[in-house]
C-alpha positions as CSV (number, residue, x, y, z in Angstrom):
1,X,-73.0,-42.2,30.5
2,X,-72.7,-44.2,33.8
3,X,-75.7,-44.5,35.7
4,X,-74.7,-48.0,37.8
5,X,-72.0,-47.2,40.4
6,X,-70.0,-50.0,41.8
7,X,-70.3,-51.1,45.3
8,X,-69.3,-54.0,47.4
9,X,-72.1,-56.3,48.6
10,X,-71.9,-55.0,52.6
11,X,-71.6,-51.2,51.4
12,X,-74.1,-51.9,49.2
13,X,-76.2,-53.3,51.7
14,X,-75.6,-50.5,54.3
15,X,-76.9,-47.6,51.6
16,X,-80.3,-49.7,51.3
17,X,-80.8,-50.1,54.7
18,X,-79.9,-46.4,55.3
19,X,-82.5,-45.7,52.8
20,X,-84.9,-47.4,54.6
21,X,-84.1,-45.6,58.2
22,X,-84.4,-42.6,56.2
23,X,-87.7,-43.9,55.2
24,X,-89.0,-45.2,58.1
25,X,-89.1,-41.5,59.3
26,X,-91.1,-40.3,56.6
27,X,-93.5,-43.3,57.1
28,X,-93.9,-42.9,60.7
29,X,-94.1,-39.3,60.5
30,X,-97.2,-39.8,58.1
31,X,-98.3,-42.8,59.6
32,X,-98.6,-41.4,63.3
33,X,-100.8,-39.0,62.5
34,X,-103.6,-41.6,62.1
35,X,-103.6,-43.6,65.4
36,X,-103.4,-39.9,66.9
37,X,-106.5,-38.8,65.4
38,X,-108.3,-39.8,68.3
39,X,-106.3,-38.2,70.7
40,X,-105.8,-34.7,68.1
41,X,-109.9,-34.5,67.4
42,X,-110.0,-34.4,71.4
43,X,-107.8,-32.0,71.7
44,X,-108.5,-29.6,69.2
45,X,-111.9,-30.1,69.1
46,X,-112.8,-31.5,65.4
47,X,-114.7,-33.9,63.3
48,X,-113.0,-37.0,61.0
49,X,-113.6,-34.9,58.4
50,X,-111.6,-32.0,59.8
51,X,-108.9,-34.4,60.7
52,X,-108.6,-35.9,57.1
53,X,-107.8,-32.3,55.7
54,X,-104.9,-32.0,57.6
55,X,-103.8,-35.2,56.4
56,X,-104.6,-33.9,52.9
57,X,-102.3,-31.0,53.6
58,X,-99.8,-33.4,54.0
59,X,-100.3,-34.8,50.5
60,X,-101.7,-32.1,48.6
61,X,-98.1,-30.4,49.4
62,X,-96.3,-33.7,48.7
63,X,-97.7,-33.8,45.6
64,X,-96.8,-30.4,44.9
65,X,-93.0,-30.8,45.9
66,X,-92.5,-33.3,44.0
67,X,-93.6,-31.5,40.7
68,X,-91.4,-29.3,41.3
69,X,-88.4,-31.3,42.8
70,X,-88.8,-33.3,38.8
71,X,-87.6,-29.8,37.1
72,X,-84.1,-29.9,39.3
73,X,-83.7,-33.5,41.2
74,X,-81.2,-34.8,38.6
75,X,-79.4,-31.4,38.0
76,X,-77.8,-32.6,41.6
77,X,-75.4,-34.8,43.7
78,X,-78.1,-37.1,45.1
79,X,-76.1,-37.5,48.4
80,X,-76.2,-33.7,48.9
81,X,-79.6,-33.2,47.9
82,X,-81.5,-35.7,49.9
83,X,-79.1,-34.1,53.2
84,X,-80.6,-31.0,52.6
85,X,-83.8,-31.7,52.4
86,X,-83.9,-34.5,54.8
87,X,-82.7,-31.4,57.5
88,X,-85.8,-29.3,56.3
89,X,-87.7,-32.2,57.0
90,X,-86.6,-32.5,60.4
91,X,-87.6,-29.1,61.3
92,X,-91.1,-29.7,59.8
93,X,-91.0,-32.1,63.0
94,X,-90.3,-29.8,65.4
95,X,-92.5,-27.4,63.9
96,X,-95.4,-30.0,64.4
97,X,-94.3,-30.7,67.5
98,X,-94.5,-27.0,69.0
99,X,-97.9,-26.3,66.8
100,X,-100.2,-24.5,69.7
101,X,-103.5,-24.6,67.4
102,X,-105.1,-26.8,64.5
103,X,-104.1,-24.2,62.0
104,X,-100.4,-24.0,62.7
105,X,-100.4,-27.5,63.1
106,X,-101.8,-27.9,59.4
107,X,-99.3,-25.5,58.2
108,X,-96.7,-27.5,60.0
109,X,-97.4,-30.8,58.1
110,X,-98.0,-29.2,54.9
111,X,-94.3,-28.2,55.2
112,X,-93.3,-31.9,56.2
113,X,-95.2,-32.8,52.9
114,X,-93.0,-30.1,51.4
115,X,-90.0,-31.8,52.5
116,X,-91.3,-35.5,52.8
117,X,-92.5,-35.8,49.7
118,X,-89.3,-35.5,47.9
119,X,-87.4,-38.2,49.9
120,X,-89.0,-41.1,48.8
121,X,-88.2,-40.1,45.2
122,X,-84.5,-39.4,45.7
123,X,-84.2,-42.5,47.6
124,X,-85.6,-44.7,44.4
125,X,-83.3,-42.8,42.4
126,X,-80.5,-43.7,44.0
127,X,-81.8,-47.3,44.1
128,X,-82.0,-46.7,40.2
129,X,-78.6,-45.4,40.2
130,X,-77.1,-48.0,42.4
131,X,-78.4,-51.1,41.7
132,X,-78.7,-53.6,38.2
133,X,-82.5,-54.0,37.2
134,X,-82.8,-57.8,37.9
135,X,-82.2,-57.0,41.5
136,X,-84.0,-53.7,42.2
137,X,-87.2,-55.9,43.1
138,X,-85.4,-57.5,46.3
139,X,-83.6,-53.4,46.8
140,X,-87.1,-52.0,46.9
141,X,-88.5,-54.8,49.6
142,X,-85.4,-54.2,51.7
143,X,-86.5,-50.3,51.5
144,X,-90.2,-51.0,51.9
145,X,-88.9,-52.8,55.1
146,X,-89.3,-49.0,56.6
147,X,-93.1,-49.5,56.2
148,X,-92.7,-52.6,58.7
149,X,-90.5,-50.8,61.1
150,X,-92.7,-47.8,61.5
151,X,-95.5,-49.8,61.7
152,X,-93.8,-52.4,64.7
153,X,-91.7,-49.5,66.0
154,X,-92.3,-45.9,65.5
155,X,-96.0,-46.3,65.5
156,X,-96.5,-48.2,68.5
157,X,-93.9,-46.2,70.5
158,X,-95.4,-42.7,69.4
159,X,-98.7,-43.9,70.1
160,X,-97.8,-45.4,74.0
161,X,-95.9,-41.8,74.0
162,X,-98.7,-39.8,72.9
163,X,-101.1,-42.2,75.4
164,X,-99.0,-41.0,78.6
165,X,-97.1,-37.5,77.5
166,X,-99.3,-35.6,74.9
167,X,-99.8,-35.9,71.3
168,X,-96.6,-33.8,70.9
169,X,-94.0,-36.3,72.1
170,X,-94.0,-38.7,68.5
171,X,-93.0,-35.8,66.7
172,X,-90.2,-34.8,69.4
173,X,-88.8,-38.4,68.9
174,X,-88.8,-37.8,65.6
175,X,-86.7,-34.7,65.6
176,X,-83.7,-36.5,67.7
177,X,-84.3,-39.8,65.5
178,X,-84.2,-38.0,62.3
179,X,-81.2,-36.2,63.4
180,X,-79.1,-39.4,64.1
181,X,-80.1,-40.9,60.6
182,X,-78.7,-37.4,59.1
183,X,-75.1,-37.8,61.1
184,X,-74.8,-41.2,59.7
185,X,-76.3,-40.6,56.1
186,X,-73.6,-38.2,56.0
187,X,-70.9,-40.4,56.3
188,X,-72.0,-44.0,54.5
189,X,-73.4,-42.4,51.2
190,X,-71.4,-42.5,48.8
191,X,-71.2,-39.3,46.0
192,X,-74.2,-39.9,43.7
193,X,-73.1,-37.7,40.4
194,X,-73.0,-40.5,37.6
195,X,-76.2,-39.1,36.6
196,X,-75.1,-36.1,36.1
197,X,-74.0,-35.1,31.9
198,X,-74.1,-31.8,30.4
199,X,-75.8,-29.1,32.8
200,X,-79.3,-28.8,31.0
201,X,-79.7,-24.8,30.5
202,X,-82.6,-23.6,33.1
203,X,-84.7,-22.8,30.1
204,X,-85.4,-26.2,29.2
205,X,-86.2,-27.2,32.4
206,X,-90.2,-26.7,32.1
207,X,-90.2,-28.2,28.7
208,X,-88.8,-31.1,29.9
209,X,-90.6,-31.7,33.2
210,X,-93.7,-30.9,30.4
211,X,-92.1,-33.7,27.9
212,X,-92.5,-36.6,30.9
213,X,-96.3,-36.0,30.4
214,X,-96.0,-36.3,26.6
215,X,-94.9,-40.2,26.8
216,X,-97.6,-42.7,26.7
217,X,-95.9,-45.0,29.3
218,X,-95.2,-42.5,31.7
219,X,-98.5,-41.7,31.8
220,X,-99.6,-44.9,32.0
221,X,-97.3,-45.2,35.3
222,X,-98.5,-42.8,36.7
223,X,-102.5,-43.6,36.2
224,X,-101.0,-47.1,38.3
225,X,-99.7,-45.1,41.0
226,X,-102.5,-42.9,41.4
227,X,-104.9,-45.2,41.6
228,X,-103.1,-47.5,43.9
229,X,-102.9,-44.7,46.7
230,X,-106.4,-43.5,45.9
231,X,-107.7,-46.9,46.9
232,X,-105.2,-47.0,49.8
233,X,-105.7,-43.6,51.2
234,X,-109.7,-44.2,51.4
235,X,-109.2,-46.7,54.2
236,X,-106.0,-46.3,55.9
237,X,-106.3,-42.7,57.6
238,X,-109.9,-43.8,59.1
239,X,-109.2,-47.5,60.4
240,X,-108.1,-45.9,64.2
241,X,-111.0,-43.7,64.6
242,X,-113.6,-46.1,63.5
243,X,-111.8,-49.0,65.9
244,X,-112.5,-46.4,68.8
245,X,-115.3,-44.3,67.9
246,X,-117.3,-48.0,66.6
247,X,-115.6,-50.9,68.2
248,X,-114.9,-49.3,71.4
249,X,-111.2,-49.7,71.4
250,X,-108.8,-48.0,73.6
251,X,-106.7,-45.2,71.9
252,X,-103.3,-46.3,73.9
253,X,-104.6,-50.0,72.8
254,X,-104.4,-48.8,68.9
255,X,-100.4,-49.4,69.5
256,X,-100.6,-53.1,69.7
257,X,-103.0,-53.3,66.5
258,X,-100.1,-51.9,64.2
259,X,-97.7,-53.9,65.8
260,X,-99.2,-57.2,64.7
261,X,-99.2,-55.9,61.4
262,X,-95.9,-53.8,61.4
263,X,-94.6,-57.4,62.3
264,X,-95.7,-59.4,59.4
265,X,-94.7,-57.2,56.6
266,X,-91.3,-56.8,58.3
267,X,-91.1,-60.6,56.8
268,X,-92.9,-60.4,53.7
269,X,-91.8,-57.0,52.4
270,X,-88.3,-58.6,51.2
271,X,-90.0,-61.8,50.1
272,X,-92.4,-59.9,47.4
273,X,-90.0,-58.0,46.4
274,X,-87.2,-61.0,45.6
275,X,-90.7,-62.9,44.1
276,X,-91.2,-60.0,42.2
277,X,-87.9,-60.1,40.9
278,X,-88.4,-63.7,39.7
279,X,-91.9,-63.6,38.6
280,X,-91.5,-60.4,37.4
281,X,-93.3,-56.9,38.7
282,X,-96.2,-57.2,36.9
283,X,-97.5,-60.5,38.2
284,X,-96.5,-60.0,41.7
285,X,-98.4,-57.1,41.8
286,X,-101.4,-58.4,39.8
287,X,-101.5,-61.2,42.4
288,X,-100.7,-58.9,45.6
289,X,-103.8,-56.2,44.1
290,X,-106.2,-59.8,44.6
291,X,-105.2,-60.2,47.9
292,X,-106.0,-56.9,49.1
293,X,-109.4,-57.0,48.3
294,X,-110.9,-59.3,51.2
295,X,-109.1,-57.5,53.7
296,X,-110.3,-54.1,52.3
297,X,-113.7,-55.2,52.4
298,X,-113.0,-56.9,55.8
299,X,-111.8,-53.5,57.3
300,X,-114.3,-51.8,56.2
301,X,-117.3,-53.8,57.6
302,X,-115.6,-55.2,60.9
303,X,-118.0,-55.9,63.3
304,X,-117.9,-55.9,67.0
305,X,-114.5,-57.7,67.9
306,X,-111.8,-58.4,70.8
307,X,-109.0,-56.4,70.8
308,X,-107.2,-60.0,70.4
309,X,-109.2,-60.6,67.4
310,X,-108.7,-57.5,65.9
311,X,-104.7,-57.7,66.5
312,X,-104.7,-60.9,64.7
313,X,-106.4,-59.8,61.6
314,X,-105.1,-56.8,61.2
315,X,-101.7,-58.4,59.4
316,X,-103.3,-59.2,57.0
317,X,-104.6,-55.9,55.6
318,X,-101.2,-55.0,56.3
319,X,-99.5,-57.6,54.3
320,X,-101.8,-57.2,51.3
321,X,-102.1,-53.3,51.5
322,X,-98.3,-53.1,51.4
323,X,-97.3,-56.4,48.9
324,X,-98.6,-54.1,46.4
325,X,-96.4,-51.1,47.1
326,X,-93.6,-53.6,46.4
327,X,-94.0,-54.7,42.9
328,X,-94.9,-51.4,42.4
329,X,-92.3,-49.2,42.8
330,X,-89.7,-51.5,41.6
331,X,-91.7,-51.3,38.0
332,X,-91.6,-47.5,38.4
333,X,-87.3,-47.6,38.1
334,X,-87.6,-49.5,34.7
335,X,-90.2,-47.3,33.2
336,X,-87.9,-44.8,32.4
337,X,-84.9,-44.0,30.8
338,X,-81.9,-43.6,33.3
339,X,-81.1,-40.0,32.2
340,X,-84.6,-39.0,33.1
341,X,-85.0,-41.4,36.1
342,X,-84.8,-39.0,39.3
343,X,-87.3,-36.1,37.1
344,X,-89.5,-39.5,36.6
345,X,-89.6,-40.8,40.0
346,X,-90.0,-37.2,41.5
347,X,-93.2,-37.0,39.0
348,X,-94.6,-40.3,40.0
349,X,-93.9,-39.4,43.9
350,X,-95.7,-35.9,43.0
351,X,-98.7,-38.3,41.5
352,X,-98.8,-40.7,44.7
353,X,-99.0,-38.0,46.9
354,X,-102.0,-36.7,44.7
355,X,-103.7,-39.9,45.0
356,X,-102.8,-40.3,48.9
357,X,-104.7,-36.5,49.5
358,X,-107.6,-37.0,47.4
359,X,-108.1,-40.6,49.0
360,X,-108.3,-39.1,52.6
361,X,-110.3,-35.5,51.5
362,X,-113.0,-38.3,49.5
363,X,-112.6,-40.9,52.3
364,X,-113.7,-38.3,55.2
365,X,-116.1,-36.4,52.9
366,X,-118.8,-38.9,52.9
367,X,-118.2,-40.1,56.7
368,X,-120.1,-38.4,60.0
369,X,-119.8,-38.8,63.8
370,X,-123.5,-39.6,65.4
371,X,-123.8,-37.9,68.7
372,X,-122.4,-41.1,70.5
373,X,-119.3,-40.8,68.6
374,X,-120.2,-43.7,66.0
375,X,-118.6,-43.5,62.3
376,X,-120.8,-44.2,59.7
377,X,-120.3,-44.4,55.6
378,X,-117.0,-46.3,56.3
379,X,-118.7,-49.3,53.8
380,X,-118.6,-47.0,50.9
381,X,-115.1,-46.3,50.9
382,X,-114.9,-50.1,51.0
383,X,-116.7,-50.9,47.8
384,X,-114.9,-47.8,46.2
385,X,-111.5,-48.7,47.0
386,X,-111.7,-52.7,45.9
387,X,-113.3,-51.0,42.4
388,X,-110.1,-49.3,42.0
389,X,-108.4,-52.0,42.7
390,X,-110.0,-54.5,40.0
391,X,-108.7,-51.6,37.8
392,X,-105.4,-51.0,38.3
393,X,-105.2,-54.9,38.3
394,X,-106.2,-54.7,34.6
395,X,-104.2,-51.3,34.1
396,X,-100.9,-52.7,35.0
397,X,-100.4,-54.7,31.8
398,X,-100.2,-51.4,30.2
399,X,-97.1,-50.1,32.1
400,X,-94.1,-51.2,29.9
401,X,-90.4,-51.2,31.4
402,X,-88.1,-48.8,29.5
403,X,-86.0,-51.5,27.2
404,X,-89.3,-53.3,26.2
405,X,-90.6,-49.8,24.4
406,X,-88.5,-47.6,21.6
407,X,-86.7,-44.8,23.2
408,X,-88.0,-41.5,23.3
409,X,-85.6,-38.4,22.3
410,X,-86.8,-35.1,24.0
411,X,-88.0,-32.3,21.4
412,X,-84.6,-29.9,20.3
C-alpha cells in the first residue's frame, strides 16, 4: 500500500502552510483564553482556580475526542474529514463567543476541545502521509510555525480586541478567520485516501484502538507526550494572571508580552525542526528539554520587573517551551507503522490533551488569590514542572522510530 503521495515542491509547500493556518486557529483559540483570564475572572466573577477548569474542559474533552477519533480517523478521506470537523470547530467559536454565563461558556469550550482536539492529529497524519521521514522534522517546524503566528498575531490582536470591545470579540475573529481557512482548505488539499486498504469491519474497531495500548513503544510515546504537556500546562495557563495579579501589569499590556515571544519562535520553529532532522529527534529534543528548564524556573519566581524587561525575557520561555514540541512530534510520525498512523496520532493527541488538563486542574489547585489580588504557590509548579522535565529527558531514549523495532501484526 501507498502511504507517500506525490507532490511538487510549491504544492507541497502550500498544504504545510495550510496546515499551519489551520493550526494557528486551534492554537490561538486555546491560547487566548489565557491572557483573557484577567479580563473573564472580572467578568464572571471567579478565582484562578475556577478559571483553570474551564481550561481543563477544554482538554479533558480534547483528550476524550481524540480516543475516539483513533477508532475511525483512518477509515476516512483525510481531506474530507478534517473539513468536517474543522466546520464543527468553528461553531464551537461562535458558541463561545455568544456564551452569556460561566457555565455555558465552559460547555462551549469543552465542544471546541471536542472539535479541536482532533485537528492537530489529522493534520500530522497527513504530514505522515505526505511527506518522506528524513524531512518530516523541517514539515513539523513549518507547522509548529502556527504556534509563532498565534502567539505574534492572533494573541496580541484578540487581546487589544478584548482590551477595547469585550472578551467576546477574539472568538468572533475567529469565526470569520476560521471560515476563510475552510474556503481555501477546500480547494488546495489534495484527496488523502492512500491510507485507505480493506475497510476494517466495525467490530474490530475497539480491539484495535485497544491493540495500540498493547505495544511497548507506543506506550512509551505516549508516557513522552504526556509528560511533556503535564510540565507545560502547569505554567503556561497562569503566566497572565500572575504578571497582573503580582507584577502589576496591564491586562491590554499582556499583548506586547506574547508578541516578543510569538516573534522569536516564528524563527526558530523551522530551524529545530530542520536540526532535528539532522541531529536526529531524539537529541534535539534532549537538548531543547535542557533549555527549558531556566526559563521555567525563571517564570515561575519572576520578581518585580518593567514591562520592557519582561517583554524581553519572555522569548525565551517561549523558544525553549516550544523547541521541545518540535522534535517531538516529528518522533511521534515514525513511531508507528503507516497503516496505523492516523489511529496512533489521534491516541497520542488524546494523551496530550490529558496531560495539557491535568497540568492546568494541578497547576490552579495548589494556587490562591490574597485579598489584594496577589497569586501565591506559583514556585511549586515551578520545581514540579522542571522534575518532569529531567524525566522525559531520560524517558526519550526509550521511544524507538517504527523501522528501528520488529513489526507488530495485530491479533486475528
Amino acid at each position: 500500500m501507498t502511504t507517500t503521495l506525490p507532490l511538487t515542491p510549491a504544492r507541497e509547500r502550500l498544504v504545510l502552510w495550510l496546515l499551519a493556518l489551520i493550526q494557528f486557529t486551534v492554537i490561538m483559540d486555546f491560547m487566548v483564553m489565557m491572557p483573557l483570564s484577567p479580563q473573564l475572572m472580572q467578568a464572571f466573577s471567579i478565582s484562578a482556580a475556577q478559571f483553570s477548569g474551564a481550561v481543563s474542559a477544554y482538554a479533558w474533552c480534547a483528550g476524550l475526542s481524540g480516543l475516539l477519533a483513533a477508532a475511525y480517523i483512518d477509515r476516512f478521506d483525510r481531506k474530507r474529514l478534517l473539513l468536517t470537523v474543522f466546520m464543527l470547530f468553528n461553531l464551537s467559536n461562535l458558541a463561545c463567543a455568544l456564551a452569556p454565563s460561566f457555565h455555558v461558556l465552559v460547555l462551549s469550550r469543552a465542544f471546541a476541545g471536542l472539535t479541536g482536539g482532533v485537528l492537530g492529529a489529522i493534520g500530522m497524519a497527513i504530514i505522515g502521509d505526505l511527506i518522506p521521514a528524513q524531512r518530516r522534522g523541517a514539515a513539523t517546524g513549518v507547522v509548529m510555525t502556527s504556534f509563532s503566528m498565534a502567539a505574534i498575531a492572533g494573541v496580541p490582536l484578540g487581546v487589544g480586541l478584548a482590551a477595547r470591545y469585550g472578551w467576546q470579540s477574539p472568538f468572533y475573529l475567529l469565526v470569520v478567520f476560521s471560515l476563510a481557512i475552510w474556503l481555501l482548505a477546500a480547494f488546495v488539499l489534495p484527496a488523502l485516501r492512500a491510507h485507505l486498504g480493506q475497510p476494517v469491519p466495525l467490530a474490530r474497531v475497539l480491539p484495535d484502538l485497544a491493540g495500540l495500548l498493547r505495544v511497548p513503544a507506543h506506550l512509551c510515546a505516549f508516557l513522552l507526550t504526556f509528560v511533556t504537556m503535564l510540565s507545560g500546562m502547569l505554567i503556561i495557563p497562569f503566566i497572565s494572571p500572575v504578571l497582573v495579579g503580582n507584577l502589576g501589569v496591564r491586562p491590554g499590556d499582556i499583548m506586547w508580552i506574547y508578541l516578543g515571544g510569538g516573534l522569536a519562535t516564528f524563527f526558530t520553529s523551522r530551524l529545530i525542526g530542520s536540526w532535528s532532522d539532522r541531529a536526529g529527534k531524539h537529541r534535539v529534543y534532549r537538548w531543547m528539554a535542557l533549555a527549558s528548564i531556566a526559563p521555567i524556573l525563571g517564570m515561575t519566581h519572576l520578581p518585580q520587573l518593567s514591562l520592557a524587561v519582561l517583554i524581553a525575557l519572555f522569548p525565551f520561555f517561549m523558544v525553549a517551551m516550544s523547541g521541545r514540541n518540535v522534535p517531538l512530534q516529528a518522533l511521534m510520525t515514525t513511531v508507528p507503522e503507516p497503516q496505523r498512523r492516523g489511529a496512533f496520532l489521534s491516541a497520542n493527541a488524546a494523551v496530550a490533551q490529558i496531560g495539557t488538563g491535568l497540568g492546568a486542574l494541578l497547576g490552579g489547585s495548589w494556587l490562591h488569590t490574597d485579598v489584594a489580588g496577589h497569586i501565591a504557590g506559583y514556585g511549586i509548579n515551578g520545581w514540579v514542572a522542571t522534575a518532569l522535565v529531567l524525566f522525559a529527558f531520560w524517558w526519550v531514549g526509550r521511544v524507538p522510530a517504527a523501522a528501528a523495532r520488529p513489526a507488530v501484526t495485530s491479533p486475528a
